[in-house]
C-alpha positions as CSV (number, residue, x, y, z in Angstrom):
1,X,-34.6,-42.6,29.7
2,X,-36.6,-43.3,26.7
3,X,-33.8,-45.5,25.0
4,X,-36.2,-47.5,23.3
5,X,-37.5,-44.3,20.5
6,X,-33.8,-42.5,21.0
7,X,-30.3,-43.5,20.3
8,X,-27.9,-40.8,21.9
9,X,-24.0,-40.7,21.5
10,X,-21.8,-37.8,22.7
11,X,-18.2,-37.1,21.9
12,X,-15.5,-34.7,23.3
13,X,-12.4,-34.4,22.6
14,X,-10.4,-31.2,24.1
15,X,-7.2,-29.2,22.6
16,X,-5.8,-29.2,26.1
17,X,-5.8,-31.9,29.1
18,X,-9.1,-30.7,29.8
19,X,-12.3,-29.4,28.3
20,X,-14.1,-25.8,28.1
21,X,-16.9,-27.9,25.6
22,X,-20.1,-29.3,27.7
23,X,-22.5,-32.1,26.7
24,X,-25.0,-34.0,28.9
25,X,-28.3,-36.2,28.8
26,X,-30.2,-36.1,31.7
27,X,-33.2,-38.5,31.8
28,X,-36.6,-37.8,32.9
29,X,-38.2,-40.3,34.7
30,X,-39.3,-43.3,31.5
31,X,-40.4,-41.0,28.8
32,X,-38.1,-37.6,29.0
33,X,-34.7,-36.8,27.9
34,X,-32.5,-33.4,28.7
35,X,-30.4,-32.9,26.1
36,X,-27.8,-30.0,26.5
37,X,-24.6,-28.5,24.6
38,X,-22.7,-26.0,25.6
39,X,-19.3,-23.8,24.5
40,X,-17.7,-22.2,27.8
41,X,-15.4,-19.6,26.4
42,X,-11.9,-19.6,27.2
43,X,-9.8,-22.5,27.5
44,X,-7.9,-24.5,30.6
45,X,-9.0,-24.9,33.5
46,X,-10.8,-21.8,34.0
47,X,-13.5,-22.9,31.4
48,X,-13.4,-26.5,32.9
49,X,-14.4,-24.8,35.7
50,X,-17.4,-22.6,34.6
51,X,-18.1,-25.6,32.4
52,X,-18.3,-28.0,36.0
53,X,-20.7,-24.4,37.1
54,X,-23.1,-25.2,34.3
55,X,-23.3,-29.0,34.0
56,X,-24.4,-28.9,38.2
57,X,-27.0,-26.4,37.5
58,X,-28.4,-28.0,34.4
59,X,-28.5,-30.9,36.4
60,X,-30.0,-29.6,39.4
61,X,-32.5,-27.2,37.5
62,X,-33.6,-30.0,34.7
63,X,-34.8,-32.1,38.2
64,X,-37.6,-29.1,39.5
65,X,-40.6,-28.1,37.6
66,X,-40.4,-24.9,36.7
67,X,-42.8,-23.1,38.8
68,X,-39.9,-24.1,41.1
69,X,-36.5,-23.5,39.6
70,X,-35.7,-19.8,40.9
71,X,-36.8,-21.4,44.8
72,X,-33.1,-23.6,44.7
73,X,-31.1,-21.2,43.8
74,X,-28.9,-21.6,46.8
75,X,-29.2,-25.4,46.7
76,X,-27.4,-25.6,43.1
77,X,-24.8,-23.6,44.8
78,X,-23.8,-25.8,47.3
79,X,-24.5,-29.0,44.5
80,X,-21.8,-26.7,42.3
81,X,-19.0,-27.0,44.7
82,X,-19.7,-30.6,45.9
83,X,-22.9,-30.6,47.6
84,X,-24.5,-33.4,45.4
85,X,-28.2,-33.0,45.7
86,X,-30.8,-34.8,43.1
87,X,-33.9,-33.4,43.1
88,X,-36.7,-36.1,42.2
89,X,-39.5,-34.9,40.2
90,X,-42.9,-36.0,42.0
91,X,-44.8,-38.4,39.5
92,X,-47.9,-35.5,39.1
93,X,-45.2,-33.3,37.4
94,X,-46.4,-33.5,33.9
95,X,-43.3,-33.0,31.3
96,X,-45.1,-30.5,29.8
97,X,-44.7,-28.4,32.4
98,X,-40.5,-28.4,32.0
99,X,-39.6,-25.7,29.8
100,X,-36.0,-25.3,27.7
101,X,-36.8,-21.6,27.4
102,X,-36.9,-21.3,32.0
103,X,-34.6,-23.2,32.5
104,X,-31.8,-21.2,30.1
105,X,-33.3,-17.6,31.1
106,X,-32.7,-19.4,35.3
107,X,-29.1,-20.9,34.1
108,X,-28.2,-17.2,32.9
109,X,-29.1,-15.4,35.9
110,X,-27.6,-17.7,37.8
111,X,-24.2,-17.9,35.7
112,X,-24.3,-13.6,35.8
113,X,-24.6,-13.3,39.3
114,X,-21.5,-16.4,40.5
115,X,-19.2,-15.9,37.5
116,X,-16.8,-12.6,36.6
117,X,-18.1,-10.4,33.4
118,X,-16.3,-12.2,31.0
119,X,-17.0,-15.5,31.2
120,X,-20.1,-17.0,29.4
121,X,-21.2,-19.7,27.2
122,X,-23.3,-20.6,24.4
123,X,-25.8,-23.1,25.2
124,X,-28.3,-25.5,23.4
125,X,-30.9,-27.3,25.6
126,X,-33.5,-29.6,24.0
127,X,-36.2,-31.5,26.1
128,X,-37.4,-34.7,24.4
129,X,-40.6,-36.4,25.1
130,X,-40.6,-40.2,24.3
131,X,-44.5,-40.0,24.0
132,X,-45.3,-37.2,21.4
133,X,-42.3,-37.9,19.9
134,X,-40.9,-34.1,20.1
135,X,-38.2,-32.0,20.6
136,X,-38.9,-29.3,22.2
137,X,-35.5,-26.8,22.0
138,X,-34.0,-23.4,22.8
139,X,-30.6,-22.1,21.2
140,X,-28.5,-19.1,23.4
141,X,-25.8,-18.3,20.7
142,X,-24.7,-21.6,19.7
143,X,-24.2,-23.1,16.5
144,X,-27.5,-24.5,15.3
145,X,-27.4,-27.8,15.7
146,X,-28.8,-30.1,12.3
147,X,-31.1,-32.4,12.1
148,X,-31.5,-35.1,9.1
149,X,-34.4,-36.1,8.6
150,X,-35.7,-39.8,7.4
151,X,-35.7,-38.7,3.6
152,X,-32.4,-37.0,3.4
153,X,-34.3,-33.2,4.8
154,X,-31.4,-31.1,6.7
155,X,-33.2,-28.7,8.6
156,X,-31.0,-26.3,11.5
157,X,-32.0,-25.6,14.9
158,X,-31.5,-21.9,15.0
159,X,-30.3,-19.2,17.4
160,X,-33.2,-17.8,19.2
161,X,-31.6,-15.7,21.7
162,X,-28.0,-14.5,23.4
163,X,-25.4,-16.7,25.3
164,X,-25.6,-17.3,28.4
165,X,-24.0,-15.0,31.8
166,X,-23.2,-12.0,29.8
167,X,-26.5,-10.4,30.3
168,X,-28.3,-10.2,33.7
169,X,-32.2,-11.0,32.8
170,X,-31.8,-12.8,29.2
171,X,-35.4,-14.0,27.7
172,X,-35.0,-16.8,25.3
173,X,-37.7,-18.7,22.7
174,X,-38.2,-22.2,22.2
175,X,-39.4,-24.3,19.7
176,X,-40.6,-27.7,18.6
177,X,-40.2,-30.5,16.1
178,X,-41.1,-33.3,15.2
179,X,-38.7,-36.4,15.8
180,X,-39.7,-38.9,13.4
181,X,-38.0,-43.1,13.3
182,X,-35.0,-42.5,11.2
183,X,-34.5,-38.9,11.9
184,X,-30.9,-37.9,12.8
185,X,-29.9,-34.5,15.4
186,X,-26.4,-33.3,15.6
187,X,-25.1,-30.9,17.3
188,X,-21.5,-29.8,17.7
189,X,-19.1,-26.9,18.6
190,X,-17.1,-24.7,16.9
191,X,-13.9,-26.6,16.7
192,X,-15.7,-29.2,14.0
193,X,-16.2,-26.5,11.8
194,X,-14.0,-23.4,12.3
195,X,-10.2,-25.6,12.2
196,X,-8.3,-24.7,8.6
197,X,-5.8,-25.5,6.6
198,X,-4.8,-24.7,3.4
199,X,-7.5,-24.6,1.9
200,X,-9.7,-22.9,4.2
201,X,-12.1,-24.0,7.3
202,X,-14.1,-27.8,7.9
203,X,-17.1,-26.3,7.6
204,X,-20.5,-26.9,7.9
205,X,-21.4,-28.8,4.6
206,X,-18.5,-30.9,4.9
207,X,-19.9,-32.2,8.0
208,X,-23.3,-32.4,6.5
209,X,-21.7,-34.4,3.7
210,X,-19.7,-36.8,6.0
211,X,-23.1,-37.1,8.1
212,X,-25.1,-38.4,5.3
213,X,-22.6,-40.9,4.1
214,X,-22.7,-42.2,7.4
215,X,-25.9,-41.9,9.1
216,X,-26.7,-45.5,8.9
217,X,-24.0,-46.7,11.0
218,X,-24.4,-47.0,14.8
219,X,-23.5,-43.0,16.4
220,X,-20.6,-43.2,18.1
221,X,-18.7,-44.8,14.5
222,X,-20.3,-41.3,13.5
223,X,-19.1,-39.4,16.1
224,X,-15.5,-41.1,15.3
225,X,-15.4,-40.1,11.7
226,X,-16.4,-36.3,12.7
227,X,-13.9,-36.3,14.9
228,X,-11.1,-38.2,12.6
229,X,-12.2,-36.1,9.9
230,X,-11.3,-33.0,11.9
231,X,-7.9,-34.3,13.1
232,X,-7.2,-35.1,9.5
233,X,-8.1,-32.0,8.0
234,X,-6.0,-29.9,10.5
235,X,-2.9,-32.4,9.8
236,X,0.9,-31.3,11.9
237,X,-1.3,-27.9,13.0
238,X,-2.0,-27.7,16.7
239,X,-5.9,-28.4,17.6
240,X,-7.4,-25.4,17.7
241,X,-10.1,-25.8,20.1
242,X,-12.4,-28.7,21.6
243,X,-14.0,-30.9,19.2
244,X,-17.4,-32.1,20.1
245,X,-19.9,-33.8,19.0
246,X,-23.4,-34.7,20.2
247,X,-25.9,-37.4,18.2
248,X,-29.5,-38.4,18.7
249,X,-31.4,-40.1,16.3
250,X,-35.0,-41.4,16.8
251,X,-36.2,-44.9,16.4
């Protein structure tokens, strides 16, 4: 994992005994980082489970270049209901060849054709390369993530395409930027911004605001105060839905 040029810090904390929110980091070999978010919808245990579904195959899948990911299709099954199998990337596997875009397009399919209609999840998977200093991204229907940069920029990674096992066949886009020393990603679900009170929902520029007055301090104090902050604003009120919170910021 490239911990020297990236800080990471990921935070989850569910409405119910257990989660239907997904976050993961998956290292590639010394100079590549998965990074992945996801929303399962529902709640209880039947989005813990399709969220166990997709953290296996983002797993699996994020270990295979991608000439090769539709070839282990009935591997990841078997690694989804216990089967643990890490596939080892040969060291001739550039990390250009991995692509965010394959492997959420493979991830759907996959999801359509083992889950019932109406489960699905949003989905954000980045690939970061230690050595060009890049992020390299696509976004299937979930909140863009933000990214501060070292002079105070906010930027969003945005929605390039639909969530994923609703649609058998889904295409997606990617992108990339830049990842500059002092530059700050977050990405969270919908319970940091969508719980109300009073006075309306969190929101998105709140968080921005709290982010910002923060961003010095190490990531999981951040990831603390996001969460606090939440809890605070919803006061005696039930929690909503999971609060999550994912933070990488480049060094």
């Amino acid at each position: 994992m490239p911990d020297r040029l990236l800080e990471i810090h990921g935070v989850c904390r569910p409405a119910r005994s257990v989660s239907g929110d997904y976050y993961d980091f998956v290292p590639l070999g010394s100079d590549g980082l998965v990074l992945a978010v996801g929303d399962i919808s529902g709640k209880g245990i039947s989005a813990a489970l399709l969220m166990a579904t997709v953290h296996a195959f983002v797993r699996a899948y994020s270990q295979v270049p991608e000439k090769g990911v539709t070839t282990v299709a009935s591997d990841v099954a078997a690694f989804s209901q216990g089967d643990y199998r890490m596939y080892k990337r040969q060291d001739d596997i550039h990390r250009s060849q991995l692509s965010p875009a394959m492997l959420m397009a493979t991830l759907n399919n996959q999801l359509f054709r083992c889950t019932s209609p109406e489960k699905y999840a949003t989905m954000f998977l980045a690939f970061f390369d230690a050595t060009m200093r890049e992020l390299r991204y696509c976004n299937a229907g979930h909140l863009p993530p933000i990214m501060l940069s070292g002079n105070g920029t906010v930027s969003r990674l945005e929605i390039s395409g639909t969530v994923v096992g609703l649609f058998d066949g889904a295409v997606y886009d990617e992108f990339t930027i830049a990842m500059q020393p002092g530059d700050l990603f977050v990405a969270f679900s919908d319970g940091v911004t969508e719980p109300e009170n009073d006075t309306g929902e969190f929101g998105e520029e709140r968080l921005i605001a709290l982010i910002q007055e923060h961003r010095e301090k190490p990531l999981s104090q951040i990831g603390d105060l996001i969460a606090d902050a939440v809890a605070e604003w919803i006061g005696d009120r039930e929690q909503p839905d999971d609060v999550t919170v994912v933070l990488a910021r480049a060094r």
